[in-house]
C-alpha positions as CSV (number, residue, x, y, z in Angstrom):
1,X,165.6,157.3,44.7
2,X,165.0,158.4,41.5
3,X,162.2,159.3,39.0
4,X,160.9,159.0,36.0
5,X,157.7,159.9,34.0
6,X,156.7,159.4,30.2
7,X,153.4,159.2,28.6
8,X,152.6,156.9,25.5
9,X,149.9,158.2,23.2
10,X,148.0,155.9,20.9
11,X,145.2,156.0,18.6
12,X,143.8,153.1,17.3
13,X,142.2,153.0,14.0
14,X,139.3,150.6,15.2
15,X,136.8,151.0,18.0
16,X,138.6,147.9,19.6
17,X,142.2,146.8,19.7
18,X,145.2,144.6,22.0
19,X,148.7,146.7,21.3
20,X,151.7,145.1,22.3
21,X,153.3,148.0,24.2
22,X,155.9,146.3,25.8
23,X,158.8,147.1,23.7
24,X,157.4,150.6,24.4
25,X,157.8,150.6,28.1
26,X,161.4,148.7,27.5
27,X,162.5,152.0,26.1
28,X,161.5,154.3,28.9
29,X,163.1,151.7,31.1
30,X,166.6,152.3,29.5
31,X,166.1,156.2,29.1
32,X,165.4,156.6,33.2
33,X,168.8,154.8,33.7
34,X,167.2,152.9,36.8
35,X,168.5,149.7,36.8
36,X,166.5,148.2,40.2
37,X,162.8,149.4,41.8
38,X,159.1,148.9,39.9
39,X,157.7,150.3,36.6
40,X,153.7,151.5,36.9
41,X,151.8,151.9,33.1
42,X,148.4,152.5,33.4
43,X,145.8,153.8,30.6
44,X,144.9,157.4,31.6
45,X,141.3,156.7,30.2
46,X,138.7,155.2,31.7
47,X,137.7,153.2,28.0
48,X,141.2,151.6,28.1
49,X,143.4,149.2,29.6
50,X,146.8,147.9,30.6
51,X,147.3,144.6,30.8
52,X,149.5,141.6,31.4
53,X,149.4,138.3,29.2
54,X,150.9,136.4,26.5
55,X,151.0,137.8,23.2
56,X,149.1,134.9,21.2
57,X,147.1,135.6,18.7
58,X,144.3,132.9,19.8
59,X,144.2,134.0,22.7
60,X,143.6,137.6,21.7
61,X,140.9,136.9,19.6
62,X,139.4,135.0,22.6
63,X,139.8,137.4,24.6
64,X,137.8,139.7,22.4
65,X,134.9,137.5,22.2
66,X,135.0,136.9,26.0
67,X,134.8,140.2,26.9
68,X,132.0,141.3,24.1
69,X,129.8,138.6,25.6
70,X,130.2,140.1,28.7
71,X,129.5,143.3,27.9
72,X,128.5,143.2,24.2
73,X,128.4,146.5,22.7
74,X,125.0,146.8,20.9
75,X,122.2,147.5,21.2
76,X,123.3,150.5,22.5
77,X,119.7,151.4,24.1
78,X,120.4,149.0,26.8
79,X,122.6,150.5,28.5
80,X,121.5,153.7,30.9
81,X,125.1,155.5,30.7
82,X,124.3,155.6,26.3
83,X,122.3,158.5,26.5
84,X,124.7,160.6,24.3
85,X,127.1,158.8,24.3
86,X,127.6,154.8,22.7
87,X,130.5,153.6,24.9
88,X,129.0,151.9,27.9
89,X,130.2,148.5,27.0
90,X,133.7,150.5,26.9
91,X,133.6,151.4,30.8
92,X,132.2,147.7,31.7
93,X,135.4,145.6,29.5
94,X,137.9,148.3,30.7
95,X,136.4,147.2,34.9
96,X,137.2,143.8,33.5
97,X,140.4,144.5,32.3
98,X,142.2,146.7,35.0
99,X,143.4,150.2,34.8
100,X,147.3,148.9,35.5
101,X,150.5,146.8,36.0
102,X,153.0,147.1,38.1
103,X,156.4,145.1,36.7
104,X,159.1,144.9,38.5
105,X,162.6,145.8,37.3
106,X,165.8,143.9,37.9
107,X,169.2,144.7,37.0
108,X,168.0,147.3,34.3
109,X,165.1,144.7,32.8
110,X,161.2,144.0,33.5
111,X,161.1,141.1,35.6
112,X,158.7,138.8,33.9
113,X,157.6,135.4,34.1
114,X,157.4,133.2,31.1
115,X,155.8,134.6,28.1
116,X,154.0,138.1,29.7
117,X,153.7,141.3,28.0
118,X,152.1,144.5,28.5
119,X,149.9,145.3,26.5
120,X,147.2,148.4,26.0
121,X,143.4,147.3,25.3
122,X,141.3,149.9,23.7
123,X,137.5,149.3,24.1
124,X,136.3,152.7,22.8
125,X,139.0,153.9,19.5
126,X,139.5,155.7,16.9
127,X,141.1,158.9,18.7
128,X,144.2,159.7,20.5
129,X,144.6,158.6,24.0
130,X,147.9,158.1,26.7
131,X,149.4,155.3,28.8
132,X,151.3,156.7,32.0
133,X,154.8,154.9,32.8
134,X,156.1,155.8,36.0
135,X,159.2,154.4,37.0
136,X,160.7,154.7,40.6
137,X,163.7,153.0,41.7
138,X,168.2,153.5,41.7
């Protein structure tokens, strides 16, 4: 069986932010050579996600609304974690959101169902973090 291990970095310029990271992980895919097995990507930060789901733009923004009326990110005083720090509302979407995805891969592509993506979800931005792809397979 073979191996393969790359890590994405990204930095997103907002506090919050869906990237499409799919084309991303497509790339690795092709550089490990394995053509059948299982791809992991998961955010190696516990203010981020990695996701699954179609790349819509209404849905995004829905999304984004959902998830800050969940866990809405001010006032910051009421949440016990914010003592120091402003990014409890961060830890709560990414518990929503999931750390990973596991994709399958078939004759040398992701194995997808109609219109999925991967796709990174920063709840806590505006400096440099990584995405792990791990790819095992032949």
């Amino acid at each position: 069986m073979k191996t393969y291990r790359k890590e994405l970095w990204f930095q997103t310029p907002t506090r919050r932010a869906f990237l499409n990271i799919t084309s991303q992980v497509e790339d690795c895919l092709d550089e490990s050579g394995i053509r059948e097995g299982l791809v992991l990507v998961n955010a190696m930060h516990i203010t981020a996600s990695v996701f699954i789901n179609d790349d819509e733009s209404g849905l995004h923004h829905d999304m984004e609304h959902w998830l800050e009326g969940l866990a809405p990110e001010k006032p910051h005083s009421q949440y016990h974690h914010n003592t120091g720090e402003d990014n409890a509302d961060a830890h709560l979407k990414r518990s929503v959101m999931g750390r990973e995805v596991v994709v399958a891969v078939t004759q040398g592509k992701l194995d997808f169902g109609p219109w999925e993506q991967i796709f990174y979800g920063e709840f806590d931005g505006r400096r440099r973090k990584r995405v792990l792809v791990k790819i095992i397979g032949e």
